[in-house]
N, C-alpha and C positions, 0 to 999 in steps of 0.2 A: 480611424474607423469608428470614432466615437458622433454624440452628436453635438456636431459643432455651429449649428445655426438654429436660433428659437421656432423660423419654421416647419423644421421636423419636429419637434413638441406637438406642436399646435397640428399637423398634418396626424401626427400618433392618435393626440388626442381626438379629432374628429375621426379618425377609423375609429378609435374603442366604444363612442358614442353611437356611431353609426352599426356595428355590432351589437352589441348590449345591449342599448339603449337609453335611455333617459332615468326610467326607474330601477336599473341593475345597478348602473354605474358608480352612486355613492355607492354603494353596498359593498362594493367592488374596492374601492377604497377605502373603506371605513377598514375592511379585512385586510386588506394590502398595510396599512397603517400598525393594525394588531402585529402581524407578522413581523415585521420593522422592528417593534418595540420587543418583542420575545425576543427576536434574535441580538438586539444589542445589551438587552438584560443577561441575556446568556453569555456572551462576551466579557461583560464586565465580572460576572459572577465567576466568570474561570481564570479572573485577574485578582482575585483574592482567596481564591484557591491554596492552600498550606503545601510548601514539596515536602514529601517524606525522605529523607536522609538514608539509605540503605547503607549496614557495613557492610566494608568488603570480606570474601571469602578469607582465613587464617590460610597465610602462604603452603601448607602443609597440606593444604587438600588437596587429593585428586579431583585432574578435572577428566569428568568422560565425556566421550564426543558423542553427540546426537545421533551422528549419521552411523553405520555398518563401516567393520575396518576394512578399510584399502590393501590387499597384497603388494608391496612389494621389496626390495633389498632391504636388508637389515643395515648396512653401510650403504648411503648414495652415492660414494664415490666408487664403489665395486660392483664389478658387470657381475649380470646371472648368470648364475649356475648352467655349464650346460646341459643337454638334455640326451637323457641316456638314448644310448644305439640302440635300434629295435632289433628283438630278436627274428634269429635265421628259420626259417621255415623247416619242420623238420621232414626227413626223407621218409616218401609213403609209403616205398619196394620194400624194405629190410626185414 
């Protein structure tokens, strides 16, 4: 899906010419070219970049969880609790 015959170059090229024109078109390159060079300056410059070494937490810490606690058994191998009997309606006549 790439371009694999110098034809399509040359076909690109004459759209972009044909578009822009004559007098845009360096222009067009000249900034296309800046662009190129910032971005592979940039590249390199994040290749000499220092990593900073973090120590890890003392095994002694609590760790808390970001999220809200979850309900559920305090043992996972023990079913729930079950759920109380609802009370009997009391009688209205008496």
């Amino acid at each position: 899906m790439g371009i694999e015959n110098p034809v399509h170059l040359l076909f690109i090229a004459a759209v972009a010419l044909i578009v822009l024109g004559p007098k845009r078109l360096p222009d067009l390159a000249k900034a296309l070219g800046h662009g190129i060079r910032e971005f592979r300056d940039a590249m390199t410059d994040g290749e000499h970049d220092e990593v900073i070494q973090v120590p890890p937490d003392p095994p002694d810490a609590e760790v808390v969880p970001d999220g809200p606690p979850v309900a559920g058994p305090a043992d996972p191998g023990s079913s729930p609790a079950p759920a109380p009997a609802p009370a009997e309606p009391a009688a209205a006549g008496d």
